[in-house]
C-alpha distance (Angstrom), angle and dihedral (degrees) to the residues before:
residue distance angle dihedral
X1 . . .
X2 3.82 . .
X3 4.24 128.3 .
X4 3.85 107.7 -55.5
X5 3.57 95.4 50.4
X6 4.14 97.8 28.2
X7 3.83 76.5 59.6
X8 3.84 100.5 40.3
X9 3.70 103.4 117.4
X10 3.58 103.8 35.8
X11 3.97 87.7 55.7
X12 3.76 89.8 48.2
X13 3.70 91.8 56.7
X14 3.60 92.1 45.0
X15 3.68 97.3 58.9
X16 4.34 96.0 33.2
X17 3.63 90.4 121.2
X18 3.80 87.3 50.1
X19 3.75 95.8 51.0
X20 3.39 113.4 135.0
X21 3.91 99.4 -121.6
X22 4.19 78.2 59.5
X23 3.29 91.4 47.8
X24 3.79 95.3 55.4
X25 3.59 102.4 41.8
X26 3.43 93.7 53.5
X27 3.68 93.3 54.3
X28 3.87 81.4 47.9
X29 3.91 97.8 51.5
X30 3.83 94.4 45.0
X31 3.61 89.6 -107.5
X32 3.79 89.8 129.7
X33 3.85 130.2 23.5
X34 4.11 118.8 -98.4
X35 3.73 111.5 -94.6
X36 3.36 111.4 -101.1
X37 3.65 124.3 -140.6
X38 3.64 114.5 -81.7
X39 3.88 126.1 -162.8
X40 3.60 124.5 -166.9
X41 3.75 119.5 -177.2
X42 3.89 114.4 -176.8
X43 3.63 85.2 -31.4
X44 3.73 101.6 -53.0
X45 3.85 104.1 125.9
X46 3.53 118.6 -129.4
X47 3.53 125.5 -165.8
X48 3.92 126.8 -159.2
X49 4.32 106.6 -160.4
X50 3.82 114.8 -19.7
X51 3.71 121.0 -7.1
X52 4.28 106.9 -107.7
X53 3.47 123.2 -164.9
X54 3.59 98.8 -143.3
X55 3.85 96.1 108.4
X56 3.30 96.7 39.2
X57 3.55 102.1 49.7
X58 3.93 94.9 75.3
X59 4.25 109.7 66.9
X60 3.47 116.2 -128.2
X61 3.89 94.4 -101.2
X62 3.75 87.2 59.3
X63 3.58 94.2 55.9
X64 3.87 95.0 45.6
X65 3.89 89.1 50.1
X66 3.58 91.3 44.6
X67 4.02 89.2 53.4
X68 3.58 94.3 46.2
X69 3.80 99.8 48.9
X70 4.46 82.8 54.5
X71 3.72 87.6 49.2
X72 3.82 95.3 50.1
X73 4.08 85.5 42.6
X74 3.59 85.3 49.9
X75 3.96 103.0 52.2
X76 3.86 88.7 32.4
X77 4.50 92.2 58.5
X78 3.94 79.6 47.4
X79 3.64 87.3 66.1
X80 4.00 85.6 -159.4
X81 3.68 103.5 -33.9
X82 3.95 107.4 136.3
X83 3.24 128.8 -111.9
X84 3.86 141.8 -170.8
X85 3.67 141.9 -152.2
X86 3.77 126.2 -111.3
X87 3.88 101.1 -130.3
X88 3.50 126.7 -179.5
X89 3.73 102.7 166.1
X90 3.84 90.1 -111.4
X91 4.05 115.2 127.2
X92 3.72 86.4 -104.5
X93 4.03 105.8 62.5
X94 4.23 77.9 36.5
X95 3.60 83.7 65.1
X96 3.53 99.7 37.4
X97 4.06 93.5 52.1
X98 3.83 87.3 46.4
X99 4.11 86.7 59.0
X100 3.52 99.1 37.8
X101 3.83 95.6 49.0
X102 3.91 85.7 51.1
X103 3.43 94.6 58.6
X104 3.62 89.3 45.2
X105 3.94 87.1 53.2
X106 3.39 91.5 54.9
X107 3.73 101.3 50.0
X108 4.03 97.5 45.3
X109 4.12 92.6 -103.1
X110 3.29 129.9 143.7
X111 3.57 118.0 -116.0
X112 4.36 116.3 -85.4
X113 4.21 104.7 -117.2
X114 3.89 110.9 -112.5
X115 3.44 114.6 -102.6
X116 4.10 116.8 -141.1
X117 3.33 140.0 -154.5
X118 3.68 111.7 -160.8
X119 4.16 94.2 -144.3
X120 3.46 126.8 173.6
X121 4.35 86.0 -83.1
X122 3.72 126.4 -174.7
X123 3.81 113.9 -109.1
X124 4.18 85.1 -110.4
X125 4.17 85.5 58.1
X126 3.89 95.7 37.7
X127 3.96 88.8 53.7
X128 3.75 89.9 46.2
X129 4.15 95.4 55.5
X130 3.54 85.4 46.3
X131 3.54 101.8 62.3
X132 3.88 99.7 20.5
X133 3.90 91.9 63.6
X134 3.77 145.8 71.3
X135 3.60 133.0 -123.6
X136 3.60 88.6 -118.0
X137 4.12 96.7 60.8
X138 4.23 118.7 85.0
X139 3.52 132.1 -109.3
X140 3.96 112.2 -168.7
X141 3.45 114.2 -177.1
X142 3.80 130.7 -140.1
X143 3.53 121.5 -74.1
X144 3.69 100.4 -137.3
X145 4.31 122.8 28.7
X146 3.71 114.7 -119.8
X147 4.01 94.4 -105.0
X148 4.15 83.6 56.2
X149 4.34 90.5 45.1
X150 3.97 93.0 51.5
X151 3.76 93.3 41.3
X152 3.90 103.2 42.9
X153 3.92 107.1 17.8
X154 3.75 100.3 17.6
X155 3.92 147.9 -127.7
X156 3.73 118.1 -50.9
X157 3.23 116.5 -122.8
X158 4.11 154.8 138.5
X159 3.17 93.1 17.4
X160 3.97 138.6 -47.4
X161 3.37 98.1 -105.6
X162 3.85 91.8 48.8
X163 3.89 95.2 39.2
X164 3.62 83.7 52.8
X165 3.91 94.9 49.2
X166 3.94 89.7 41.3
X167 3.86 86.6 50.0
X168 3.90 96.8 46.3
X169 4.07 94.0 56.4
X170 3.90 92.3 37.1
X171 4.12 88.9 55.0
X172 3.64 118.2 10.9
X173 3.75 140.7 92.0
X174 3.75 131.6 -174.9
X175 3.37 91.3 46.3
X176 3.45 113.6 95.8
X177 3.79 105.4 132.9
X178 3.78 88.3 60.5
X179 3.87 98.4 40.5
X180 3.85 85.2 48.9
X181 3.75 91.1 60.4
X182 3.76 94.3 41.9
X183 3.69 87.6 65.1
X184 3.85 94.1 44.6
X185 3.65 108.3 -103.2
X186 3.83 116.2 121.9
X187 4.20 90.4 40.1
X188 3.65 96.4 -100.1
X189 4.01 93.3 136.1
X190 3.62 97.1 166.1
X191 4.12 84.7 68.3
X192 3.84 95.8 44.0
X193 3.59 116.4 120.0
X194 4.03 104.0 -121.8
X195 4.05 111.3 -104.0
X196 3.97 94.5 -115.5
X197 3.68 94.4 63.4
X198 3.91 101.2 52.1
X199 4.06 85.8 104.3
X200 4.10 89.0 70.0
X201 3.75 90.0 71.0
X202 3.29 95.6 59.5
X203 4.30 91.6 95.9
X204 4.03 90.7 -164.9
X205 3.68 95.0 42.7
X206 4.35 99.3 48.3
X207 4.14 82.8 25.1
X208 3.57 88.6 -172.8
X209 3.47 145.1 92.7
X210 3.81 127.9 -89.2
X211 3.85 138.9 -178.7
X212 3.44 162.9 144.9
X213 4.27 97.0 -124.7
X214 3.36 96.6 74.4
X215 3.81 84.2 111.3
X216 3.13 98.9 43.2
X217 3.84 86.1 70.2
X218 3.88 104.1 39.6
X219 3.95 90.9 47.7
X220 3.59 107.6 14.1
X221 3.59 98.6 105.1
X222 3.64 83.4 52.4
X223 3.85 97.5 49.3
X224 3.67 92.0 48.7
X225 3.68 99.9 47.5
X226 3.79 106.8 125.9
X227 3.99 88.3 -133.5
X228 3.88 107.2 111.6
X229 4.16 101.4 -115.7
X230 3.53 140.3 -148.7
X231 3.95 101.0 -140.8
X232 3.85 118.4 -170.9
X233 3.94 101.7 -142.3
X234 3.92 128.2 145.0
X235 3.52 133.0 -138.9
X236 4.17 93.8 -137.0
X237 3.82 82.1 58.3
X238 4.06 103.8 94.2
X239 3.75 128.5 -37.2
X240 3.66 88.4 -99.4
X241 3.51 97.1 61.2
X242 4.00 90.1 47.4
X243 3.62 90.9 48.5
X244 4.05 98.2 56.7
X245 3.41 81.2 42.6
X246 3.69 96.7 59.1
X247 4.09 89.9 42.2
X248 3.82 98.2 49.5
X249 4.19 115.6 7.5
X250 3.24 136.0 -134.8
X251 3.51 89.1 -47.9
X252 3.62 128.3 64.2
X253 3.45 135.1 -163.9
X254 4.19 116.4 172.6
X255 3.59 125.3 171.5
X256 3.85 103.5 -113.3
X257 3.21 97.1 11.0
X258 3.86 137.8 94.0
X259 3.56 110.4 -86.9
X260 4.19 116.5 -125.9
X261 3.58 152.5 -169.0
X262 3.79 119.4 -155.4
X263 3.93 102.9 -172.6
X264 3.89 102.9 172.7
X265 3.98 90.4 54.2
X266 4.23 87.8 116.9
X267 3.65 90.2 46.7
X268 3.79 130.6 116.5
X269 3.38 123.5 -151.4
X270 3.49 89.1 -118.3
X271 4.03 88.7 64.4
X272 3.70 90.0 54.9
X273 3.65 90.2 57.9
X274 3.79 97.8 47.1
X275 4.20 96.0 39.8
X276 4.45 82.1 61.0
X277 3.20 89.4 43.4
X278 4.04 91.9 46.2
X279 4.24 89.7 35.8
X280 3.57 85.9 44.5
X281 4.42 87.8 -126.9
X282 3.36 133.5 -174.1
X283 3.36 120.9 -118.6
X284 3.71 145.3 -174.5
X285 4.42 118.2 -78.3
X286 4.05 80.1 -139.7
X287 3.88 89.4 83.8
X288 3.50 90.8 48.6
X289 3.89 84.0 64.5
X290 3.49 98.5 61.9
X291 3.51 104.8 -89.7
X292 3.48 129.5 125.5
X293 3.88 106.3 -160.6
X294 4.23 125.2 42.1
X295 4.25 92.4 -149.2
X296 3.78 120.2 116.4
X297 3.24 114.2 -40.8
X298 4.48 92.3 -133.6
X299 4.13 91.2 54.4
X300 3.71 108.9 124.4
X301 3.72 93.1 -173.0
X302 3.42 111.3 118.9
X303 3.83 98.8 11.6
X304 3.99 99.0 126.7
X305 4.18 92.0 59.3
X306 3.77 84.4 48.6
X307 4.10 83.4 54.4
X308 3.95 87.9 45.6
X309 3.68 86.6 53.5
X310 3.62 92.5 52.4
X311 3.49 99.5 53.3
X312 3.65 88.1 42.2
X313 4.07 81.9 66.3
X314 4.00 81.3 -124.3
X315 3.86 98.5 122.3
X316 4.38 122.3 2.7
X317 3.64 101.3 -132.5
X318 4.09 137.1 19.0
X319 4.14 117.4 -126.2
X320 3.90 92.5 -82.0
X321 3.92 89.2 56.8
X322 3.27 90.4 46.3
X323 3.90 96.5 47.9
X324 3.72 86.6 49.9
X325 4.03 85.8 56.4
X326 3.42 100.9 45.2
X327 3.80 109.9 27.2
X328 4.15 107.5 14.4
X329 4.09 82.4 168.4
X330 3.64 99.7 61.7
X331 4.51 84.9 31.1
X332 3.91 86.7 62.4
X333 3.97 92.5 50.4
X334 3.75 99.9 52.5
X335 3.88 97.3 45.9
X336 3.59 104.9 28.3
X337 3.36 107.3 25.2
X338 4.36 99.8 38.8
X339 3.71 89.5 24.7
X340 3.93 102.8 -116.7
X341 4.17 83.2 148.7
X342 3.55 96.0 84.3
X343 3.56 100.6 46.3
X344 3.72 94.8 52.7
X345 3.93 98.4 49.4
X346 3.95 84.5 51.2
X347 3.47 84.9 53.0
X348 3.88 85.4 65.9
X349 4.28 88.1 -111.0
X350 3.86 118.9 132.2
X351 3.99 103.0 -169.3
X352 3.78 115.4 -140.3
X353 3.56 98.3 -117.2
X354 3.26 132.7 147.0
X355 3.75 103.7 -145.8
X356 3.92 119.2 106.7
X357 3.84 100.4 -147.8
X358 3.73 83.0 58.0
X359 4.31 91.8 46.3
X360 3.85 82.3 51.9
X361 3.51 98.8 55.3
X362 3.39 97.4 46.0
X363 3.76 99.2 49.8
X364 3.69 82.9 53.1
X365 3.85 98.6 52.8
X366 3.79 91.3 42.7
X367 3.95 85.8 56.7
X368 3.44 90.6 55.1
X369 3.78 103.5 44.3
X370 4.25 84.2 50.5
X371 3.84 81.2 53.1
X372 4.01 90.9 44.9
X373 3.92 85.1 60.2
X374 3.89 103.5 42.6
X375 3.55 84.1 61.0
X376 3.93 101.4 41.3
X377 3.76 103.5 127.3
X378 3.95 84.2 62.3
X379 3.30 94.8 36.6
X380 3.91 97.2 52.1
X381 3.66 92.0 41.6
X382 3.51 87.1 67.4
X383 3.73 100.3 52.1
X384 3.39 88.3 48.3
X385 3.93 103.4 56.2
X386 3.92 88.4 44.6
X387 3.14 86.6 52.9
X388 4.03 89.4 49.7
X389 4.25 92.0 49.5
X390 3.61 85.0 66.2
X391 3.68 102.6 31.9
X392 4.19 100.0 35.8
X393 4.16 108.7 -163.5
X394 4.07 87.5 6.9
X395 3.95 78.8 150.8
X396 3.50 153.1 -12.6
X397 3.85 129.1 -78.5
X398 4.12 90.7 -111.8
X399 4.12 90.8 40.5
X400 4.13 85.7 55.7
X401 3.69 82.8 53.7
X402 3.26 97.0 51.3
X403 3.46 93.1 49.1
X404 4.01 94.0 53.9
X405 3.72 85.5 45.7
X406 3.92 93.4 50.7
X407 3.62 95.8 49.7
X408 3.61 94.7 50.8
X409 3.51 128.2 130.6
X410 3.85 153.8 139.7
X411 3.59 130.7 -125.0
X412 3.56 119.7 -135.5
């Protein structure tokens, strides 16, 4: 039995008040603020609202104890079922193998198989999988190409929780309490669909698909895999992730669904960085490009922060700059041959690119979004009584005018 587990108890006791049950109920009770979100970009902290000291109040060491003693809970309530590891070549699931196979050292196990999701990688991530893995770990590929994604589920992008608000009023029916509070009525402001984005609704205007599945395709076969997983998510992530964290820990345990242990959920990504640089890891060359995240290289989610960090002067170009850069081939597939283009300029992005068919078609999309908006009132008129065929009596006459009226705005 060597040092962590020689030592087991005595750490336990040390860090009781820091258990992770305490952790979350005081977040729950109010006893401690919300984390806020935290990004971290090659070390250079960035912080979104007021600064909170929630993540930063437990070291390192306390985290990586904390982790281990859930993934030695976690293969112990097996009692010898096995398990794999979700591993997407990313510096994350390189750190979470790294801790997982410790623990395994330490009680006599045999190593969990790595469990892959063949995504849409960059050539840098590809190369990595394929010489950072055995012959005994699985690859599952996606269940639907990209061409069949954009054209029957749709293109990722915003975010999920806005794709999946954007796709809810563009397609559903039935619904009206929650499509009513997506569009601000009935104060529920944490649903409302942000002010900028009102143009995606229009179905002829963005006349293309968007959603929140995207996902569900690339990795479902993964996520639904009845193998209980390791999965190497964080808490500072997205308010989603922070949320089922809050509701069900680290540890999860669904009824007809795979069980899982997230271990890294307190982590920062600072911590990632300084545990390889303490464990001495390797990692992925892709980071070495610039870029910040290893997941396909067409997913719009998330794109706008990277723009925050840009003008922030915190990183020089987002993950279509840096495709451009690094791999124009496989750039000129996803937006100009599958279309991602159009989606991103309505997004508000222009890429730093210099390619003139690119320049052209963005000058030409920004014309008509500015023409979009000069004739709003006609426009939104005729969201909202599509929206109405589906939804009949969704809302009064004065609550539609409200709406038009809240939504309102003039481009510059």
């Amino acid at each position: 039995m060597n040092y962590f587990f020689q030592n087991f108890d005595s750490w336990i006791n040390s860090i009781q008040e820091k258990s992770e049950f305490n952790i979350r109920m005081a977040l729950i009770t109010n006893k401690i603020k919300l984390p806020r979100f935290t990004y971290e970009v090659s070390n250079k902290k960035i912080l979104k609202n007021i600064e909170s000291k929630f993540l930063k109040d437990y070291s390192l060491e306390d985290k990586i104890i904390l982790a281990k003693i859930r993934i030695k809970e976690f293969i112990e309530k097996l009692q010898g079922i096995e398990t794999s590891i979700s591993f997407s070549g990313g510096k994350d699931s390189c750190v979470l193998r790294h801790l997982v196979h410790q623990v395994q050292d330490e009680l006599n196990l045999k190593h969990s198989k790595c469990l892959i999701a063949a995504e849409f990688f960059h050539p840098e991530t590809a190369k990595f999988l394929k010489n950072n893995t055995s012959k005994d770990d699985i690859i599952v590929a996606p269940k639907k190409t990209w061409q069949q994604i954009i054209n029957e589920v749709g293109y990722p992008i915003i975010s999920k929780q806005i794709a999946q608000k954007i796709n809810h009023i563009r397609n559903t029916k039935n619904h009206s309490k929650y499509i009513r509070a997506i569009l601000g009525l009935d104060n529920n402001k944490f649903a409302t669909l942000p002010l900028k984005y009102i143009h995606f609704l229009d179905k002829e205007f963005c006349n293309y698909k968007i959603s929140h599945k995207c996902c569900d395709y690339v990795k479902g076969n993964i996520k639904h895999d009845k193998m209980p997983t390791f999965i190497g998510t964080t808490i500072q992530e997205s308010r989603l992730r922070r949320n089922s964290w809050l509701k069900t820990g680290c540890i999860v345990y669904e009824k007809g669904k795979p069980n899982m242990c997230k271990p890294l959920s307190l982590f920062t990504d600072n911590d990632i960085w300084n545990y390889i640089k303490m464990n001495n890891i390797k990692i992925s060359k892709i980071y070495d490009l610039g870029y910040t995240r290893s997941g396909c290289v067409c997913c719009g989610f998330g794109l706008s922060l990277e723009e925050e960090l840009k003008k922030k002067k915190i990183i020089n170009f987002n993950r279509f700059e840096l495709l451009y850069r690094s791999n124009k081939n496989l750039f000129d597939v996803f937006l100009k041959k599958y279309g991602m283009l159009k989606p991103i300029v309505d997004m508000g992005i222009k890429l730093n690119v210099d390619d003139e068919w690119i320049l052209k078609e963005y000058k030409k999309r920004e014309k008509q979004l500015i023409d979009w908006y000069e004739s709003y009132d006609k426009n939104m008129n005729k969201i909202l009584d599509e929206i109405e065929t589906r939804n009949p009596k969704i809302w009064t006459k004065e609550e539609r005018e409200w709406i038009i009226k809240r939504y309102k705005r003039k481009e510059k």
